[in-house]
C-alpha positions in Angstrom: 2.6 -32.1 0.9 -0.2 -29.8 2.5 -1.8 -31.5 5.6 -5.3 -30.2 5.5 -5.6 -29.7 9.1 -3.4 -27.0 9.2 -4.2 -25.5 6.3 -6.3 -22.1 6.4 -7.3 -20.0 3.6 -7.9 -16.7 3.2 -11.9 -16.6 2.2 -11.7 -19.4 5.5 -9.9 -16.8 7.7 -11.7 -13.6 6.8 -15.3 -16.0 7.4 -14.0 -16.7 10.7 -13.0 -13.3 11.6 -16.6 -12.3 10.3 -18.7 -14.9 12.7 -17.3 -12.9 15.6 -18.4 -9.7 14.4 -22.6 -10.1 14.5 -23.1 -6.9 12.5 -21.0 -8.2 9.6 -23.1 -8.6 6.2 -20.1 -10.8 3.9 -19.8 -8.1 1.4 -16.4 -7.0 2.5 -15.2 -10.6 2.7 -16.5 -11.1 -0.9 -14.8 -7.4 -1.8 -11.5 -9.0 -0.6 -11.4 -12.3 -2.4 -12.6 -10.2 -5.5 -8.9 -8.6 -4.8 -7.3 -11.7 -3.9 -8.6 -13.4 -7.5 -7.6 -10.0 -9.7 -3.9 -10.4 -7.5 -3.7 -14.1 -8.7 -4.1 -13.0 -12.8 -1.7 -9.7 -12.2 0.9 -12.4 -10.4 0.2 -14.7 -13.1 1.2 -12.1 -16.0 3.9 -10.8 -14.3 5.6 -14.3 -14.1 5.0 -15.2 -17.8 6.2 -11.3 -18.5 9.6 -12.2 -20.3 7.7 -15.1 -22.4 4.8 -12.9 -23.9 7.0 -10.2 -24.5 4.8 -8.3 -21.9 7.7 -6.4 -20.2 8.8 -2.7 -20.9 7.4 0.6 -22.1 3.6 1.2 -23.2 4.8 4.3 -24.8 2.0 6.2 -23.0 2.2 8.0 -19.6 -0.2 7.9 -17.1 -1.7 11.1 -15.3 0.9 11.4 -13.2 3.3 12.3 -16.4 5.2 9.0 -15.6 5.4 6.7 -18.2 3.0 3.4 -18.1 4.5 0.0 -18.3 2.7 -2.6 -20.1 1.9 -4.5 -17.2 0.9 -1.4 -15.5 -2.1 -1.1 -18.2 -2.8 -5.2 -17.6 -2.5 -4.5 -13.8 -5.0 -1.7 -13.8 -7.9 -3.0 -16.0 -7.5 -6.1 -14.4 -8.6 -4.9 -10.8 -11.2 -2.5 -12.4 -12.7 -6.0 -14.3 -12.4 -7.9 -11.2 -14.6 -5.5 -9.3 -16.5 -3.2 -11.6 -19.6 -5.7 -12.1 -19.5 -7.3 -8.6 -22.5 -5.1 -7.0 -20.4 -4.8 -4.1 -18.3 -1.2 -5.4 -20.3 2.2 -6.3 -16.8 3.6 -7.7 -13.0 2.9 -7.8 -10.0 5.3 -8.3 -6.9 4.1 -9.5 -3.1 5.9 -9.5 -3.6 5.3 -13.3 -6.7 6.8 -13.8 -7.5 10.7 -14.2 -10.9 10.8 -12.8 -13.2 8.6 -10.4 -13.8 5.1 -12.3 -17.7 4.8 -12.3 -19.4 1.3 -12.3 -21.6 0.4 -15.3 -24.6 1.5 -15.4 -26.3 -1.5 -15.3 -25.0 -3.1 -12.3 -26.6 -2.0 -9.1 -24.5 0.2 -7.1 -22.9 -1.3 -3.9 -21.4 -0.2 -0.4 -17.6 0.5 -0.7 -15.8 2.5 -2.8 -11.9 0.9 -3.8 -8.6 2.6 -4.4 -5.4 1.1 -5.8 -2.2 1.1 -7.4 -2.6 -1.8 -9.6 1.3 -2.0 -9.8 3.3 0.0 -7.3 7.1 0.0 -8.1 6.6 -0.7 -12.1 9.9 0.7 -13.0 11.5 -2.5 -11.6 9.8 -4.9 -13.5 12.4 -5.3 -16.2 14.9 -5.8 -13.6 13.2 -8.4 -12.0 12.8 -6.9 -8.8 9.5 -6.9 -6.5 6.5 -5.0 -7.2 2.8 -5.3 -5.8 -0.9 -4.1 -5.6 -1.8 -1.4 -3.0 -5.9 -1.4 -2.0 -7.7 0.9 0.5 -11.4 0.3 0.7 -13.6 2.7 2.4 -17.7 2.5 3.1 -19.7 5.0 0.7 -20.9 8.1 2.2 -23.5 8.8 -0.2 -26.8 8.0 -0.3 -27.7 5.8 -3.6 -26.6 5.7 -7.3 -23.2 6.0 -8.4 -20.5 6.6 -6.3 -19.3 10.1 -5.8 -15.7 12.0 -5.1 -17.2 12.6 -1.5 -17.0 8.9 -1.0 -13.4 8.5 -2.1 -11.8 11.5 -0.5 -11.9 10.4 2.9 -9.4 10.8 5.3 -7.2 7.4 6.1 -9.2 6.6 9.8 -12.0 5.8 8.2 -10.7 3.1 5.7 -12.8 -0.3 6.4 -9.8 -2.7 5.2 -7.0 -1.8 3.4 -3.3 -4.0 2.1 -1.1 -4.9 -0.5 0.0 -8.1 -2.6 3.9 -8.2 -3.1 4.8 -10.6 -6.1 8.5 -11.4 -5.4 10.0 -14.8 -5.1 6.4 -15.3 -3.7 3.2 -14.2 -4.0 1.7 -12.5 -1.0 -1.6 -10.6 0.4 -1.1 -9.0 3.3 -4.3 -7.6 4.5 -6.0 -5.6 7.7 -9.5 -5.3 8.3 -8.8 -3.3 11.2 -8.1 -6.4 13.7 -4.4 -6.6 13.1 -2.4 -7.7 10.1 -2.4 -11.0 8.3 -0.4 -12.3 5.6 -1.3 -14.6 2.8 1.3 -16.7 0.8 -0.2 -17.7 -2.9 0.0 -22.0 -2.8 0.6 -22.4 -6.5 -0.3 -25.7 -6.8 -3.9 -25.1 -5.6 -4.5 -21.7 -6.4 -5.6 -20.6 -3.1 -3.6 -18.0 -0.9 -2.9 -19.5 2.5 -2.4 -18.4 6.0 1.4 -17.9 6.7 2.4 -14.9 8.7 -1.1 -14.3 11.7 -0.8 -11.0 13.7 2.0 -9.4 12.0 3.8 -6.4 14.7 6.6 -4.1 14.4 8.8 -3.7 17.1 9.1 -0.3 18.5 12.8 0.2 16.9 14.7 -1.6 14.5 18.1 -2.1 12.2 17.0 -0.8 9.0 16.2 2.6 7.3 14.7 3.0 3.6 15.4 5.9 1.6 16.7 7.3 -1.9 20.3 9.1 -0.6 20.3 10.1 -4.0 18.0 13.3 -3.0 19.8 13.8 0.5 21.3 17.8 -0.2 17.9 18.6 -2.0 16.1 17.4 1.9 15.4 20.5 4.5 18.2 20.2 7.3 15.6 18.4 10.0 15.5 14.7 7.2 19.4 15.4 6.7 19.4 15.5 10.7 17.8 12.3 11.2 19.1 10.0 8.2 22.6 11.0 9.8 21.3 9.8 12.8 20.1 6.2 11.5 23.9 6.1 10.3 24.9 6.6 13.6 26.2 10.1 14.1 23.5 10.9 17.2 24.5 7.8 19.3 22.8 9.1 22.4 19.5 9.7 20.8 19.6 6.7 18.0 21.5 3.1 17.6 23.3 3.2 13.9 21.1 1.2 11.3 21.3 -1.1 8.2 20.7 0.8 4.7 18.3 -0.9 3.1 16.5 0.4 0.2 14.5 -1.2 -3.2 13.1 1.9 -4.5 9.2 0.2 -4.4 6.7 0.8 -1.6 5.8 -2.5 -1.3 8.6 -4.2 -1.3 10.7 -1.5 1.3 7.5 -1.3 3.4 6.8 -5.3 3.3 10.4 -5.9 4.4 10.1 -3.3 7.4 7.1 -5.0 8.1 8.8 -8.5 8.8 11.7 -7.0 10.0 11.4 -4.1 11.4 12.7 -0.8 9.8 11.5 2.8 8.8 10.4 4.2 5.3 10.8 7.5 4.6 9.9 9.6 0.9 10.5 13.1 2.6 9.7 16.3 0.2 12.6 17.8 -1.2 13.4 21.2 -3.1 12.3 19.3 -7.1 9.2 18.2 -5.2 7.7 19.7 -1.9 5.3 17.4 -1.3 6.9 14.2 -2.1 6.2 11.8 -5.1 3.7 9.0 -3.1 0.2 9.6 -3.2 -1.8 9.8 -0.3 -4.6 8.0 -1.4 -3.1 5.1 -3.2 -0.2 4.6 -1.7 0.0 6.5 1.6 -3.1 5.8 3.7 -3.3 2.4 2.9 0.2 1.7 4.0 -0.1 3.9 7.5 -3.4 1.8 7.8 -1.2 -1.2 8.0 1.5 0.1 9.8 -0.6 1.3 12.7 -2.4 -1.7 12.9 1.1 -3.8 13.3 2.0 -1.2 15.9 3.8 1.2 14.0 3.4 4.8 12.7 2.7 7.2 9.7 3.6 10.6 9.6 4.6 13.6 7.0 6.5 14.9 9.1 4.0 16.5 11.4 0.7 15.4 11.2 -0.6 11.7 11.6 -1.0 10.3 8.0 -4.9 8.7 8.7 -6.2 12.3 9.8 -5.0 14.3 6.8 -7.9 15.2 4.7 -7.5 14.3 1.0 -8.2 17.4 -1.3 -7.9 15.6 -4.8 -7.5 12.3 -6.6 -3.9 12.5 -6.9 -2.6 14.5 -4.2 0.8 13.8 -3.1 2.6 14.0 0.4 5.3 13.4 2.4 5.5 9.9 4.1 7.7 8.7 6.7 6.3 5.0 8.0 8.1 2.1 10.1 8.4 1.6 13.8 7.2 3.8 16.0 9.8 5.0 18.0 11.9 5.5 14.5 9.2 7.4 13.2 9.3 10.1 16.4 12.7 10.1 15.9 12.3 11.4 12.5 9.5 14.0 13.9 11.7 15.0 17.0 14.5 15.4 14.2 12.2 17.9 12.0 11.1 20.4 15.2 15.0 20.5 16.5 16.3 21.5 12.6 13.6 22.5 10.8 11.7 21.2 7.9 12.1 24.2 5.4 13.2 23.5 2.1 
């Protein structure tokens, strides 16, 4: 039974975190819960997936050349529905979408432009496994009328909130409006996403490491270095960790997150720059991560200063707890990072 008292919702929680802010306007909190509702219909699919003979292939591939699930294509024009008519977007991008998603024409342009990956991790759904909803939402630099690609390709500082929604064996938002990290767990019996996990912090080291060993001779010798070290090989620099890896963003980084743990998707010799997107997957995530005291990194440079050059650009991404993270960098300038 819920006891009212102690109960705090998410539209509640971002109102209070507003009144303490006197320059706030609401917008962003409305921009969130517009997430928050399109989260609820995505988790909503995804658990009647196996009835409605939803799951599997869409026989069409996305830009990326990967191919679309079915609940990839739900995912995706359910966030764009949920905030194309809203007055509070002047242009979206999404991981499934070629070009800059413009608003109609007869809605009023608003303040903040939204990225997302409506379904990070899709190739697990007919497994069963998690998956999730990355969104990064930046203030438009452009003056009037529709959003342009200036206003999207903005480096990661500059986000205004960014966070994901994890559907596992719950449903949870996990937000930061850049005064820490929050986490939401969907109530299913009333709809409403509720307050369960305040002020969420790495610690500066911890047991677990997250990567695909599958790649590890196609890495440069500096990534072979230091994965060798989480398995214990460099005890003087680096206590031995835990292997733990899902092979989805959101569900790797969300467990690092409560845990502890380092993510890493390094470049390889198949693909230089990685397979994550910076936009729609990277920046987002690094928000989070350095807002819960951790760090983001490709290796070399902070991941919220690099400047996005397209859309779809991918790179490097090594994310967790921050003294895992330099361990990773240290690793890189002692062996190299040349593939």
């Amino acid at each position: 039974m819920l006891h009212a008292t102690k109960v705090t919702t998410l539209e509640r929680f971002i109102l209070d975190q507003e009144r303490e802010y006197p320059e706030a306007t609401g917008e962003l909190t409305n921009l969130l819960y517009d997430i928050a509702l399109a989260a609820k219909i995505i988790a909503a699919q995804i658990r009647r997936a196996g009835l409605v003979q939803i799951l599997g292939d869409a026989g069409a591939v996305n830009v990326q050349g990967e191919s679309q699930q079915k609940l990839d294509i739900f995912a995706n024009e359910t966030m764009k529905h949920a905030l194309n008519r809203t007055g509070r977007v002047c242009a979206m991008a999404s991981e499934e979408d070629e070009e800059l998603i413009p608003i109609p024409g007869d809605v009023e342009p608003g303040r903040y432009t939204v990225l997302f990956d409506p379904l990070d991790g899709s190739s697990n759904i007919d497994v069963n496994a998690a998956v999730g909803t990355i969104f990064s939402v930046y203030s438009r630099i452009s003056t009037g009328g529709q959003g342009t690609l200036e206003d999207v390709l903005q480096p990661g500082h500059r986000q205004v909130a960014a966070g994901y929604v994890i559907y596992g064996s719950s449903v949870m938002m996990v937000y930061s409006a850049g005064h820490g990290v929050h986490g939401f767990t969907l109530e299913p019996t009333i709809g409403e996403f509720l307050l369960s996990n305040p002020q969420m912090q790495m610690p500066r080291t911890a047991k677990y490491y997250s990567v695909n060993e599958s790649n590890f001779q196609r890495w440069s010798k500096g990534i072979q270095a230091a994965v060798r070290g989480f398995k214990g090989e460099d005890p003087e620099r680096m206590k031995a960790k835990n292997s733990r890896y899902i092979g989805s963003l959101v569900a790797d980084f969300h467990r690092n997150l409560i845990k502890g743990g380092i993510f890493l998707y390094p470049g390889d010799n198949r693909n230089p720059n990685g397979k994550l997107r910076l936009l729609y997957e990277c920046s987002p995530m690094a928000y989070l991560a350095e807002q819960a005291g951790g760090a983001a990194t490709d290796g070399v440079n902070r991941i919220l200063e690099l400047q996005p050059s397209a859309l779809h650009q991918r790179v490097p991404l090594v994310i967790g707890c921050a003294e895992d993270v330099r361990f990773v960098q240290e690793s890189l300038k002692t062996h190299g990072n040349t593939l």
